[in-house]
Every structure is written in structure tokens, then in C-alpha cells.
C-alpha positions as CSV (number, residue, x, y, z in Angstrom):
1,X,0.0,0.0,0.0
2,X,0.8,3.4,-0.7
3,X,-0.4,7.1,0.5
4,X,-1.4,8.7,-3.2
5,X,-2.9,11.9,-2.0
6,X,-3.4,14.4,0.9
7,X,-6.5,16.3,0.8
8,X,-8.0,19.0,2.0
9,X,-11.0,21.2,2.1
10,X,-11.5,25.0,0.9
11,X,-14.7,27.4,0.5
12,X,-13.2,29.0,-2.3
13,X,-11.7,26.9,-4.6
14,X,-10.1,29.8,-7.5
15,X,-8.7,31.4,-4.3
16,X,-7.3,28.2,-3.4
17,X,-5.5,26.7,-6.5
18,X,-4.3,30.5,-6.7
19,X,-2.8,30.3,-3.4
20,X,-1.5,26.9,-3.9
21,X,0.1,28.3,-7.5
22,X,2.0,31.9,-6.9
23,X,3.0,30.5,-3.4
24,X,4.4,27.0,-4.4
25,X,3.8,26.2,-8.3
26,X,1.7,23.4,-8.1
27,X,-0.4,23.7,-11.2
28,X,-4.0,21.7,-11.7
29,X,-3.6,18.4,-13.1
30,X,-7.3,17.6,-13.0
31,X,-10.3,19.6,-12.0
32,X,-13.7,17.8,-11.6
33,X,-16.6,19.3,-9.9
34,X,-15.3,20.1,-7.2
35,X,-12.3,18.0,-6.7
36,X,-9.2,19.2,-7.5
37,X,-6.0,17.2,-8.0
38,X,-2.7,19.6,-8.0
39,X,1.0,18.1,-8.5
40,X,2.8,16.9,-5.7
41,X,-0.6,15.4,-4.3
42,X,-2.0,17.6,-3.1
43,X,-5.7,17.5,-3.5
44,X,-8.4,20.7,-3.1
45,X,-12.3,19.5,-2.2
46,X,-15.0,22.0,-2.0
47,X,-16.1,22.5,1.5
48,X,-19.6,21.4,0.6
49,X,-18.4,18.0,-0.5
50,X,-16.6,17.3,2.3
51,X,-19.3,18.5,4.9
52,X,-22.0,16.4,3.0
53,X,-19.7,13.3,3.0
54,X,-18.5,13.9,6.6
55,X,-21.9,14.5,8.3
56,X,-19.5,17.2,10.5
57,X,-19.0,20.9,10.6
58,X,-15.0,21.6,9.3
59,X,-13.2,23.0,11.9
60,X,-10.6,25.4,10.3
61,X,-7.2,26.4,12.1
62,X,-7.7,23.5,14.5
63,X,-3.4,22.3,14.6
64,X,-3.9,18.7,14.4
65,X,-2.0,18.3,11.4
66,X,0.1,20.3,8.7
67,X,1.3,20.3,5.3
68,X,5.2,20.1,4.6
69,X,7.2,21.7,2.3
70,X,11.1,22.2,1.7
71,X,12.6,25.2,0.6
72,X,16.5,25.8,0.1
73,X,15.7,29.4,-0.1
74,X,13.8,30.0,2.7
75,X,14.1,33.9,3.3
76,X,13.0,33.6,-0.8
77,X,10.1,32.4,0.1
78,X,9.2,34.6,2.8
79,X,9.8,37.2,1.1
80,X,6.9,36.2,-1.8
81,X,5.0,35.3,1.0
82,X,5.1,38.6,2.6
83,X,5.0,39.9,-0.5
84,X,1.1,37.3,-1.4
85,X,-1.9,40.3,-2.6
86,X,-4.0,38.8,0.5
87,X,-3.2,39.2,3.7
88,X,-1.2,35.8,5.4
89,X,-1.4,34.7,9.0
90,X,1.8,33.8,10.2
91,X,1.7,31.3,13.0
92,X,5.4,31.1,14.0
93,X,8.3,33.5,12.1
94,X,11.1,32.2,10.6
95,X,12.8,30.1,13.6
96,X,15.6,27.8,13.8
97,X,15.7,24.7,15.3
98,X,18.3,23.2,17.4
99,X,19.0,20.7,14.5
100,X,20.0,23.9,12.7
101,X,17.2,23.5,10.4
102,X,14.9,27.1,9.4
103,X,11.0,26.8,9.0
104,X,8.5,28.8,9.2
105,X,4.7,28.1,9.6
106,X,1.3,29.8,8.5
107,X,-2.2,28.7,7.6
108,X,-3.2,28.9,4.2
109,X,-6.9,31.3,2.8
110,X,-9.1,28.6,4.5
111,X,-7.1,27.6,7.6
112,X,-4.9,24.7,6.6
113,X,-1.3,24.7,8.7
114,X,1.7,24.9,6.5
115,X,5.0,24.5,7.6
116,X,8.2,25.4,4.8
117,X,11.5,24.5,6.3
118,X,14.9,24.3,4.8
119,X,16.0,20.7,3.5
120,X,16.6,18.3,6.4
């Protein structure tokens, strides 16, 4: 068995894939009513979907889990981020860890955590 995709939910799914593309290049490889699949695996579902399907209200910015990108230039990157048209929270500024490696985190439009870090 393998994992083949990570998914998660947004209310506005243009807003999204934008996100998603000036921010990291991932670019669409399929979109289907409201399923999105970008490169890397990461997949975009409209919040509907996922509500109907779940039974459950979606509980944004909750910290139970993250996605995980590397970055070799890392002040690069937050400079485009401070740099993004909308306005980005920033959960923790760059730090660096004790293992000497730099990250920083933020949530993404609809409250995903996101976490770029140097290469380990």
C-alpha cells in the first residue's frame, strides 16, 4: 500500500489553486466538480463535499496536522509570502531549530497549517 494523495477542504476553490500556484507552483492536473487534484498530491475539495460526506462541521485552524514543504531558499520564500496580494497569518516567524534547520509556519486562505522548512 501506498499514500497517493493528501487532501483537503477549501470554501473558495479559485482562491485556493491560486494560493496553492504563486505560493508554491503546483499547477492543476485535474479539475472535476469540485475535486481538484494539483502536482505533488495535493488534492483541493469543495467544502460542501466534504461536509456532506462527513456529516460534521470543518473546523478550520484547528493544529492537528500540517502540510510540509522544503525550501532551500527559505528567506526567498518569505519574502513572496510577505509579498502574497492577501493578507497571510503567520503562525510562527522564521525560527531555527536546534538541528539547525529554518522553518516557518502559517495557515493557508481557509485555515490549513503549512509549515516550509529548509532541507533536512
Amino acid at each position: 500500500m501506498k499514500l497517493k494523495n493528501v487532501l483537503i477542504v477549501t470554501k473558495d476553490m479559485e482562491r485556493s489553486k491560486a494560493f496553492y500556484k504563486r505560493l508554491f507552483g503546483l499547477d492543476v492536473i485535474l479539475d472535476q466538480e469540485g475535486n481538484v487534484i494539483l502536482t505533488e498530491g495535493l488534492v483541493l475539495q469543495d467544502a460542501r463535499i466534504w461536509e456532506k460526506f462527513l456529516g460534521k462541521e470543518i473546523i478550520p485552524r484547528n493544529n492537528a496536522a500540517e502540510l510540509y514543504f522544503e525550501e532551500a531558499d527559505l528567506e526567498g520564500f518569505i519574502r513572496k509570502l510577505e509579498n502574497y496580494p492577501e493578507p497571510v497569518e503567520v503562525v510562527n516567524c522564521l525560527t531555527e531549530h536546534s538541528w539547525g534547520q529554518k522553518a516557518v509556519r502559517f495557515y493557508d486562505p481557509d485555515g490549513n497549517l503549512i509549515e516550509v522548512g529548509t532541507p533536512m
